[in-house]
BAROTI-373748 format. One record per residue (C-alpha): residue in three letters; residue number from 1; x, y, z. Coordinates in steps of 0.25 Angstrom, whole numbers. Layout:
N
type	seq	X	Y	Z
Ala	NUM	X	Y	Z
...
This chain:
595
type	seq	X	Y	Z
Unk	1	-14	118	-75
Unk	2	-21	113	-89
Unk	3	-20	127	-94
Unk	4	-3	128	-91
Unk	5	-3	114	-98
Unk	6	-11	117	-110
Unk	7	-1	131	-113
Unk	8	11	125	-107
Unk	9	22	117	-119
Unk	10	26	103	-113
Unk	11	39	102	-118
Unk	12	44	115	-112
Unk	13	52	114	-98
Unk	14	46	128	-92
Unk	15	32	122	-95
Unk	16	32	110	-89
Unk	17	36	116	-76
Unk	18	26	125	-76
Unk	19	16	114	-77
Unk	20	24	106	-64
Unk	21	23	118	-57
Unk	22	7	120	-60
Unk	23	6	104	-56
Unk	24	14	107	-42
Unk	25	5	118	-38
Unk	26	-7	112	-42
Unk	27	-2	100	-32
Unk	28	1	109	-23
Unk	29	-16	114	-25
Unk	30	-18	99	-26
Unk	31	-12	96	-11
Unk	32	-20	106	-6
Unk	33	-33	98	-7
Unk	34	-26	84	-7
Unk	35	-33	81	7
Unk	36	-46	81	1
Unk	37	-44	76	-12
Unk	38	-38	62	-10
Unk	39	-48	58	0
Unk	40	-60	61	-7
Unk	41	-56	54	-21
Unk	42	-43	48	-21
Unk	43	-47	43	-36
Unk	44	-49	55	-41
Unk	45	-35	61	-33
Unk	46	-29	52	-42
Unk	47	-32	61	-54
Unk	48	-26	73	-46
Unk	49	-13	67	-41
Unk	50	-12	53	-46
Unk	51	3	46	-47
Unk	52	-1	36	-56
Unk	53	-8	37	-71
Unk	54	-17	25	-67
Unk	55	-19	17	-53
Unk	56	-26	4	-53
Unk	57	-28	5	-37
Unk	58	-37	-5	-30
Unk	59	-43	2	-19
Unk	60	-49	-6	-7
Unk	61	-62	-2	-10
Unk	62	-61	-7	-25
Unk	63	-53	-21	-22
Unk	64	-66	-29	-26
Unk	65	-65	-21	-40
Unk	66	-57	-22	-50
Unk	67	-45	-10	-51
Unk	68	-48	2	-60
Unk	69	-39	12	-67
Unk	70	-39	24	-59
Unk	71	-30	36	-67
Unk	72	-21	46	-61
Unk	73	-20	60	-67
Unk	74	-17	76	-61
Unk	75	-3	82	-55
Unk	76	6	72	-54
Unk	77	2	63	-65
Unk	78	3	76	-73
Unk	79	17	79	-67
Unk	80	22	66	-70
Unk	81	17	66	-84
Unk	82	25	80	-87
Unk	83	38	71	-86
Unk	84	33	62	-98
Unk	85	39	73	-107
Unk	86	40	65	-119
Unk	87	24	62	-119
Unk	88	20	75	-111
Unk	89	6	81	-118
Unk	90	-2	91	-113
Unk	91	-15	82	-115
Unk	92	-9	72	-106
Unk	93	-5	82	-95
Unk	94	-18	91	-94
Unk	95	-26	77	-94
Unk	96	-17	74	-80
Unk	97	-21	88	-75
Unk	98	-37	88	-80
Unk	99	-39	73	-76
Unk	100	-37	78	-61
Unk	101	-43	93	-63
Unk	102	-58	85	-67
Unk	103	-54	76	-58
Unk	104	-56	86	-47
Unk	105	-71	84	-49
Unk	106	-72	71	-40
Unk	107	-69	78	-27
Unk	108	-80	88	-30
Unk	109	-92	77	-31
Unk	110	-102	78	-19
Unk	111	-96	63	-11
Unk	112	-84	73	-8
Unk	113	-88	84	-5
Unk	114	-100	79	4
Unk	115	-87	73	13
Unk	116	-84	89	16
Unk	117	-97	88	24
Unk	118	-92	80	35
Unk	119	-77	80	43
Unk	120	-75	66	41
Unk	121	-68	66	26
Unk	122	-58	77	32
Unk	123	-53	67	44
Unk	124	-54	55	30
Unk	125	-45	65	24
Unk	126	-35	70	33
Unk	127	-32	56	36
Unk	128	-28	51	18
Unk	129	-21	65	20
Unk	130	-13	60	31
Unk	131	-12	46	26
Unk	132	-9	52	12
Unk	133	3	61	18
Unk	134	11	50	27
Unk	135	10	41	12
Unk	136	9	48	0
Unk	137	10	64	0
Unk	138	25	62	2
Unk	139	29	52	-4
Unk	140	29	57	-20
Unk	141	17	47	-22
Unk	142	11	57	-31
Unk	143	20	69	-32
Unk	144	30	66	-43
Unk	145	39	77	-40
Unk	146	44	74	-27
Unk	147	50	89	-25
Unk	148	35	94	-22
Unk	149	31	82	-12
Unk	150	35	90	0
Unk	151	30	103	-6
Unk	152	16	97	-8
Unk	153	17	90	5
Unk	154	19	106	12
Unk	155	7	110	4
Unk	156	-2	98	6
Unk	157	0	100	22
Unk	158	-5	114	24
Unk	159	-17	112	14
Unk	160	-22	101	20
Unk	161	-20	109	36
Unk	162	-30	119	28
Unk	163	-39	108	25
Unk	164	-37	104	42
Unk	165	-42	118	46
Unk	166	-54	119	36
Unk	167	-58	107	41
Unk	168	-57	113	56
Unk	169	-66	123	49
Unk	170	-77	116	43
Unk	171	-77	104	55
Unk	172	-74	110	68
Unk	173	-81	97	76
Unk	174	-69	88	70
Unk	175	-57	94	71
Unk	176	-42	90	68
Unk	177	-37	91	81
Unk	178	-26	102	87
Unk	179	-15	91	89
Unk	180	-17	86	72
Unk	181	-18	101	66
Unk	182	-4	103	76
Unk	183	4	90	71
Unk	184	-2	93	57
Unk	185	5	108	59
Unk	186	17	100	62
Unk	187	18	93	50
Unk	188	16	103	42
Unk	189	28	111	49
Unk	190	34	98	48
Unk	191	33	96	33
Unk	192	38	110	31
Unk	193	50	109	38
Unk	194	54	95	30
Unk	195	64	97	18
Unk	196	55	98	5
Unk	197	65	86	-1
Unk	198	55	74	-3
Unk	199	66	66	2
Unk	200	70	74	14
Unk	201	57	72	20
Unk	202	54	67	32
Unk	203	41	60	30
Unk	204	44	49	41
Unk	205	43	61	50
Unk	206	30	67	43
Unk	207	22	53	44
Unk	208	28	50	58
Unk	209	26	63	67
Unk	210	15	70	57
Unk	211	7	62	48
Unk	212	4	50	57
Unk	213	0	56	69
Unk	214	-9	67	61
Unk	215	-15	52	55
Unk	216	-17	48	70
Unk	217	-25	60	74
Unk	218	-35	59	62
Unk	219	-38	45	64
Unk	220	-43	50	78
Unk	221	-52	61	72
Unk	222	-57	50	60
Unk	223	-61	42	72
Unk	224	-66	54	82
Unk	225	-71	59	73
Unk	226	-80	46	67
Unk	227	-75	50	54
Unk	228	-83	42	42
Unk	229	-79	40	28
Unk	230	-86	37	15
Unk	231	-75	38	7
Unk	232	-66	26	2
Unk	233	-53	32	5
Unk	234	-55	27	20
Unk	235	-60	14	16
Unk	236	-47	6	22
Unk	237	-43	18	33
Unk	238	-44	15	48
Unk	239	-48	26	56
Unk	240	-41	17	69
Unk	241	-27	18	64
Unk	242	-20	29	70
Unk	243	-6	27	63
Unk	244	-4	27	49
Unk	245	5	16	52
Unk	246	-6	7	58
Unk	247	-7	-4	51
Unk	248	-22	-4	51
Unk	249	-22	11	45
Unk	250	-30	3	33
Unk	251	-38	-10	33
Unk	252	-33	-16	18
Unk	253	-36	-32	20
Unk	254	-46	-41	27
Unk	255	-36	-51	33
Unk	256	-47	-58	41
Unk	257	-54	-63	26
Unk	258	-65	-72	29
Unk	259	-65	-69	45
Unk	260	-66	-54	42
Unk	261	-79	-53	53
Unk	262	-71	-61	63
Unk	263	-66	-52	74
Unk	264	-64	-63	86
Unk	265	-49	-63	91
Unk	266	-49	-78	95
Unk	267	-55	-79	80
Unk	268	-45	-74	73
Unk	269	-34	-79	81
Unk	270	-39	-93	75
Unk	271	-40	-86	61
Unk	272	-26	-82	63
Unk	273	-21	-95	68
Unk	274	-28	-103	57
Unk	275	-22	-93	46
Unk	276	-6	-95	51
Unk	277	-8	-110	50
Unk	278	-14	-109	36
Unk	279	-4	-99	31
Unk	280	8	-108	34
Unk	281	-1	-122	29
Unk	282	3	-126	16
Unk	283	-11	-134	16
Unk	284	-16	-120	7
Unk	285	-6	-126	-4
Unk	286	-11	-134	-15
Unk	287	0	-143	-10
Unk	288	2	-143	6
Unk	289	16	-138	4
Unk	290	13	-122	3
Unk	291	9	-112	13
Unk	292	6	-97	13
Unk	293	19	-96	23
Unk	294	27	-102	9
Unk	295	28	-88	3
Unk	296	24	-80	14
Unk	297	34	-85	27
Unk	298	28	-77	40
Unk	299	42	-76	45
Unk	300	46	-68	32
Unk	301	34	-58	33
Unk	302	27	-66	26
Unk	303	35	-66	12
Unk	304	47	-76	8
Unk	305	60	-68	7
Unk	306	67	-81	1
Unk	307	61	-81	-13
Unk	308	58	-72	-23
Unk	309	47	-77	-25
Unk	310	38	-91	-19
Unk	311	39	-103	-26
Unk	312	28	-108	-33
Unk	313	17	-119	-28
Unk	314	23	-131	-30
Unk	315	39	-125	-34
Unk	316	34	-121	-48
Unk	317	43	-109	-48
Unk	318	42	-96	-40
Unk	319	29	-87	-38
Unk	320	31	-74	-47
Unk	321	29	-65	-35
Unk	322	35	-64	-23
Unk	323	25	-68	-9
Unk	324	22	-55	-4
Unk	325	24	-52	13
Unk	326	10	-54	19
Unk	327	13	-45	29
Unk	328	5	-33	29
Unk	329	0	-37	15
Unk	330	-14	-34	22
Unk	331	-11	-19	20
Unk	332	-15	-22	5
Unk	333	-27	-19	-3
Unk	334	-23	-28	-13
Unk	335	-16	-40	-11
Unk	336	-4	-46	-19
Unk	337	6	-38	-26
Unk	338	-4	-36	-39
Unk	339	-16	-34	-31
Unk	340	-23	-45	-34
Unk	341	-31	-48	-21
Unk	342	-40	-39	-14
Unk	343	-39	-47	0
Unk	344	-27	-56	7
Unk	345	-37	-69	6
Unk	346	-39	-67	-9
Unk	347	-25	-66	-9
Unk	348	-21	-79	-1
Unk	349	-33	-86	-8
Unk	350	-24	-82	-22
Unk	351	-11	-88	-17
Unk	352	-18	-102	-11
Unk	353	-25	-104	-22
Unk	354	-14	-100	-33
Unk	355	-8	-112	-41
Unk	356	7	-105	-42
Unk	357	5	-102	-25
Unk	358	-3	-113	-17
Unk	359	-9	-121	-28
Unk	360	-21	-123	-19
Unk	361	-38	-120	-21
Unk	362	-48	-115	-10
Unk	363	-56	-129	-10
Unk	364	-44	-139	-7
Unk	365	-36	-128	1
Unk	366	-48	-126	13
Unk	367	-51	-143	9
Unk	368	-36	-144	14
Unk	369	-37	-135	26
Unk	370	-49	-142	34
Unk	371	-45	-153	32
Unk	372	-34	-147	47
Unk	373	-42	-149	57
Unk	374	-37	-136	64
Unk	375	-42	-130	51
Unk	376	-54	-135	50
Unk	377	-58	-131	67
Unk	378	-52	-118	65
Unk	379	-61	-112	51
Unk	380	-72	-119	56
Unk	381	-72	-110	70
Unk	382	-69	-98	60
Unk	383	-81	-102	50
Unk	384	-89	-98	61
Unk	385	-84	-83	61
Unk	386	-86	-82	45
Unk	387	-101	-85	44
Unk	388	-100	-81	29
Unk	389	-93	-93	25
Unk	390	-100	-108	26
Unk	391	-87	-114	27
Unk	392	-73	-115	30
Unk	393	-67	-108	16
Unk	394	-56	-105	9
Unk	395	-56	-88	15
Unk	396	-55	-95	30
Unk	397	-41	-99	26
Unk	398	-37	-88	18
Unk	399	-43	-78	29
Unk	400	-36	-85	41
Unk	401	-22	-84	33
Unk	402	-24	-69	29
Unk	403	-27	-65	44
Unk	404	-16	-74	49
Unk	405	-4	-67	41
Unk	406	-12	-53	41
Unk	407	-8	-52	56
Unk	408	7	-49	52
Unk	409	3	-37	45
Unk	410	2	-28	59
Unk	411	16	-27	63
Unk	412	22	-14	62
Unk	413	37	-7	59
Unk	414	48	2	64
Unk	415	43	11	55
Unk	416	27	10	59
Unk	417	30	11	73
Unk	418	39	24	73
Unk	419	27	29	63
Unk	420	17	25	75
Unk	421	24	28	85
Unk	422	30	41	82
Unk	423	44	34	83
Unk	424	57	33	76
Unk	425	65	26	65
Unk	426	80	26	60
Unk	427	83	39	53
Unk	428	86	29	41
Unk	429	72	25	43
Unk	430	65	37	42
Unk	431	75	41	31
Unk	432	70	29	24
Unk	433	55	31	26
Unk	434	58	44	21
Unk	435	65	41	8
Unk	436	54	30	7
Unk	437	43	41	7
Unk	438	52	50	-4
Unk	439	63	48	-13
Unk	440	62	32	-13
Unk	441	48	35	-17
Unk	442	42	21	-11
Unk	443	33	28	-3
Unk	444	25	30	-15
Unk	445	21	16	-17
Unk	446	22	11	-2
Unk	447	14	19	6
Unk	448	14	22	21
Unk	449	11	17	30
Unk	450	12	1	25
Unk	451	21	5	14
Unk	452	13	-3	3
Unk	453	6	2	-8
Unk	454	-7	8	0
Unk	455	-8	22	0
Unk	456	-17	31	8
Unk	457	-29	29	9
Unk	458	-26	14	8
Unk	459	-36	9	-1
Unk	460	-28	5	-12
Unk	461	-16	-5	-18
Unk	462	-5	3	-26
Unk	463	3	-5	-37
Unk	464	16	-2	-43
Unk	465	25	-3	-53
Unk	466	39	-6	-51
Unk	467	46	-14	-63
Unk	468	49	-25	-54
Unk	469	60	-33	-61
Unk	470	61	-47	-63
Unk	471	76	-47	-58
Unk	472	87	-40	-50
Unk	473	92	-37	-64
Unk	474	80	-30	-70
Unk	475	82	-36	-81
Unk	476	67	-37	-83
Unk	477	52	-33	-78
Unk	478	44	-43	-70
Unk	479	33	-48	-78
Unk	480	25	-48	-65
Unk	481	12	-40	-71
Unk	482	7	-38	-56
Unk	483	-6	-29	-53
Unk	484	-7	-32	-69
Unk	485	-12	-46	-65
Unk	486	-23	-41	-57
Unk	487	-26	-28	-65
Unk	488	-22	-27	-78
Unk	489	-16	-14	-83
Unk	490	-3	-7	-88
Unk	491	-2	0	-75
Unk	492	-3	-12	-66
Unk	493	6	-21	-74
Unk	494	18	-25	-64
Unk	495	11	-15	-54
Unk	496	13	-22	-39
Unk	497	5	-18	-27
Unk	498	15	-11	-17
Unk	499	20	-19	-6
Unk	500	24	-13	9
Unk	501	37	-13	12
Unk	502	36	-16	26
Unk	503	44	-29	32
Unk	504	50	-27	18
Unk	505	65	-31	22
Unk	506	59	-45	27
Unk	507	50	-44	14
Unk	508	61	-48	3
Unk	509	61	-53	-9
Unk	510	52	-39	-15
Unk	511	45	-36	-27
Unk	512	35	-44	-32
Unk	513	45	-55	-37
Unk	514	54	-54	-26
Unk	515	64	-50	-36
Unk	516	72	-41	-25
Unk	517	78	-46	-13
Unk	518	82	-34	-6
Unk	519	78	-20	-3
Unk	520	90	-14	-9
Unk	521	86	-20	-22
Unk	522	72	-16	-20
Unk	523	74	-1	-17
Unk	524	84	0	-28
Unk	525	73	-5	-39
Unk	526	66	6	-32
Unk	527	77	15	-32
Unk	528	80	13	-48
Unk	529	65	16	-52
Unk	530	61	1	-51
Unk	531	59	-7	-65
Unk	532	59	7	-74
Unk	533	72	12	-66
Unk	534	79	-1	-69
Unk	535	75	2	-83
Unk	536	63	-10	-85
Unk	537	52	-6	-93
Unk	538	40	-2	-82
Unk	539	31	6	-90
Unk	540	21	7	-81
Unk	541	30	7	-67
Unk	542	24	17	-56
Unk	543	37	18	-49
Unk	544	47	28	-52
Unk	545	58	25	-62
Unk	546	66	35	-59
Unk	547	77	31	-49
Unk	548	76	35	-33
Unk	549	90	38	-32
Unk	550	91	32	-18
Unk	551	104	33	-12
Unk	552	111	20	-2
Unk	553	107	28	10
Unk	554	92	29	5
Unk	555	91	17	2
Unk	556	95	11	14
Unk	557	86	22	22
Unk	558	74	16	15
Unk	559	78	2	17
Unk	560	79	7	32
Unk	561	65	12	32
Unk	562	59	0	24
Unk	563	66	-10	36
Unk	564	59	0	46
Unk	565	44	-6	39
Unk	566	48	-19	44
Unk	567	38	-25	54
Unk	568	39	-30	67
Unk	569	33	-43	62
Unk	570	30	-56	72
Unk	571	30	-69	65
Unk	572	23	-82	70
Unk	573	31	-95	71
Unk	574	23	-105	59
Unk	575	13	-113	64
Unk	576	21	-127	71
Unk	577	11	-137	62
Unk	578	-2	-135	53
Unk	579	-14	-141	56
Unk	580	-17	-155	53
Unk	581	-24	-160	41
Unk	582	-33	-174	41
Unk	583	-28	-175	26
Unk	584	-14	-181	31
Unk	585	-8	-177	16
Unk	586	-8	-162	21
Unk	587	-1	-166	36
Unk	588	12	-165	29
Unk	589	12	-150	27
Unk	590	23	-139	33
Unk	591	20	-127	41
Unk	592	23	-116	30
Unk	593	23	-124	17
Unk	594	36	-132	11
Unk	595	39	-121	0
């Protein structure tokens, strides 16, 4: 590859194809040992096939440290860069191909090739491989021809079966069993026999009938098995699940805070019951007259659909961002749109104590609280069950809150139960989902199966940017900096963590400023090539600028499939009264808040 860039002339036509070619079959080498390679380093896999120059990724193991510059180089950074014609070099282009050739070292040290000893990083494995292929292998996330996503895919699927029966060879007392290596036969004939138009794809099909129940058998053999990892890559997997539409496929918050060691039913039921009364008490306000149920109303998925964005504490104009859904908001590493928390306490311990949100402090807010008698009794029984604190603090009342709302984040959809159950959706589902995965290229930043920005193996937050604009008319940027506030850099500024798009059609107004009101309006920003399409200066936007070309009956497919993600929520009735306070100035507060 170096040698064919070094002889080849950059500015002829028949050259640069010849290059293409050598990076398509070098791909083609590279799926081979895909399997491998992503699990033992993921890091250092993004200097083979990395989709973005730089990532400043948190992963969960690093949340306590601050987020570091990770650089992308190899194929398809290289194949991008060959369409920067005017500042094509060959310097720039063999440093894209070097960087991941010396990158190859890292998979030789001795801490990988020790694992080959033993049949547990093969189950380890299998089980990224099979994540990887239901949520990125086929969705364009790092292939930027879209042509050869199919073709790679046909090559990948074969290599990896070769992989299966050396493995059969070398560990004959731990074997994939006969019904996996059949059904896996069956996708492969499967694949082959699907048109090799990205678009025309069937990946519904794939992930439904192949790729999830092939998930659910290697679960069982990581579990029979007593399959052990040393490797971060499985730091958040759990080895229960047996749908990669369980919601409990990847542990990313500690909802229970400060009660973390509690495991008592009756316990938690008071936990719970202490924490719906204190999410709809305005006694958290530095004023008595605003509740956490203000911005985030149960009965809306836990969101305001009226406003673009909350008013201010004390009517002082509007909150620059819109109040995010709570719902499912514990499938986040990184809490808040510019991932400025680490944990759902830290982050309602921001908003109470934020002079523009609740205008409240720790010392005066849990003063207020005991001074309700059926406060008081309750966190004193609970003291009991947290030995490590003394007394009754400010994380009892942010814990009870966090568990309380967390429950609604287990209900499931239409969609996740024909994935589970090996059931059935509208056509125009199915044709949506599909589009989803491909051409309308959201796949790529929403990821199965919560459709948020976690990808496989689930250990990190992806941020994006979009060119949000400040109005309908695009007649400016928003000057929201976003990730830039929490980590400083050109990459980051006006970066947004990826939200889900599940219960998104209760979920209105979107974007971080609520600045759209419907789905039409946000799938044809999308559509357009988001802030760069509509021709705003992004220099640094991550989405695509060039437009999707989605036609009336495609977008109505994917609004289809996006109504098929909405869940099958219970909401409670508010609680009738609040307890009652011996400081009779606080008795006059309202269930929910006055604004």
């Amino acid at each position: 590859m170096l040698r064919l860039i070094r002889s080849s002339d950059l500015t002829k036509p028949d050259d640069l194809e010849k290059i293409r070619e050598k990076i398509a079959a070098n791909r083609i080498q590279l799926k081979s040992i895909d399997f491998w390679l992503r699990y033992f380093d993921p890091i250092s896999y993004r200097k083979e096939n990395g989709p973005l120059p730089v990532e400043w990724e948190t992963e969960v193991f690093e949340k306590f440290e601050m987020p570091y510059r990770r650089k992308g180089a190899g194929l398809s950074l290289a194949e991008k860069y060959m369409d920067e014609r005017e500042s094509l070099n060959k310097d720039s282009l063999s440093q894209l191909i070097q960087t991941s050739i010396d990158s190859l070292v890292m998979f030789k040290r001795d801490s990988v090739m020790m694992q080959f000893a033993s049949p547990d990083h093969f189950f380890l494995a299998n089980r990224l491989y099979l994540l990887n292929l239901a949520a990125v292998y086929t969705t364009g996330f790092e292939c930027p021809d879209t042509s050869r996503i199919i073709p790679e895919l046909r090559s990948l699927l074969p290599a990896v079966r070769n992989i299966y029966d050396q493995f059969a060879t070398d560990f004959p007392s731990t074997p994939l069993s006969k019904n996996y290596l059949e059904l896996y036969d069956r996708m492969l004939a499967f694949v082959n026999s699907q048109p090799k138009q990205f678009s025309l794809f069937d990946q519904f099909t794939l992930i439904r009938d192949y790729i999830n129940p092939l998930f659910k058998h290697n679960q069982q053999f990581i579990r029979n098995y007593n399959v052990l990892s040393i490797s971060f890559n499985d730091y958040a997997l759990n080895n229960e699940t047996s749908s990669i539409f369980d919601k409990s496929l990847f542990i990313s918050q500690n909802t229970k805070g400060i009660f973390s060691l509690v495991d008592d039913p009756a316990a938690l039921g008071e936990v719970k019951r202490v924490g719906k009364l204190l999410f709809y008490d305005p006694i958290l306000s530095g004023n008595n007259k605003r509740s956490c149920a203000s911005c985030h109303k149960p009965t809306e998925y836990f969101t305001d659909t009226s406003v673009a964005t909350a008013l201010q504490f004390e009517g002082g104009g509007h909150l620059p961002r819109n109040a995010p859904s709570l719902i499912n908001s514990v499938f986040n590493h990184l809490i808040m749109l510019d991932g400025k928390h680490i944990s759902l306490q830290g982050q309602a311990q921001d908003v109470m104590t934020k002079h523009e949100e609740m205008n409240s402090n720790e010392e005066e807010l849990v003063k207020k609280v005991l001074t309700c008698k059926e406060y008081r009794d309750v966190f004193k029984k609970l003291l009991k069950l947290t030995p490590e604190e003394k007394n009754i603090s400010f994380g009892h009342i942010i814990s009870a809150i966090t568990y309380y709302y967390a429950d609604f984040s287990y209900y499931y959809s239409p969609f996740d139960r024909a994935m589970n159950e090996n059931g059935g959706v509208s056509n125009e589902v199915k044709q949506g989902f599909n589009l989803f995965m491909s051409k309308a290229q959201c796949g790529t930043c929403h990821f199965v199966p919560h459709f948020n920005g976690i990808k496989p193996p689930y250990i990190g937050s992806e941020f994006e940017v979009l060119g949000v604009p400040a109005d309908t008319a695009y007649s400016r940027l928003s000057d929201d900096k976003g990730r830039y506030d929490a980590n400083p850099a050109s990459e980051t500024l006006h970066a947004f963590r990826t939200s889900t798009v599940r219960n998104i059609e209760f979920t209105k107004p979107y974007m971080h400023n609520g600045v759209f009101r419907t789905l039409d309006q946000v799938i044809d920003f999308y559509d357009a090539g988001g802030g760069a399409g509509k021709k705003l200066d992004v220099p640094n936007q991550t989405l695509a600028s060039d437009p999707l070309k989605l036609s009336s009956p495609e977008k109505g497919a994917l609004i289809s499939f996006l109504h098929s993600l909405n869940e099958n929520v219970i909401f409670e009735a508010p609680p009738s009264s609040l307890p009652v306070s011996s400081d009779k100035s606080l008795n006059a507060r309202k269930v929910g808040g006055e604004y």
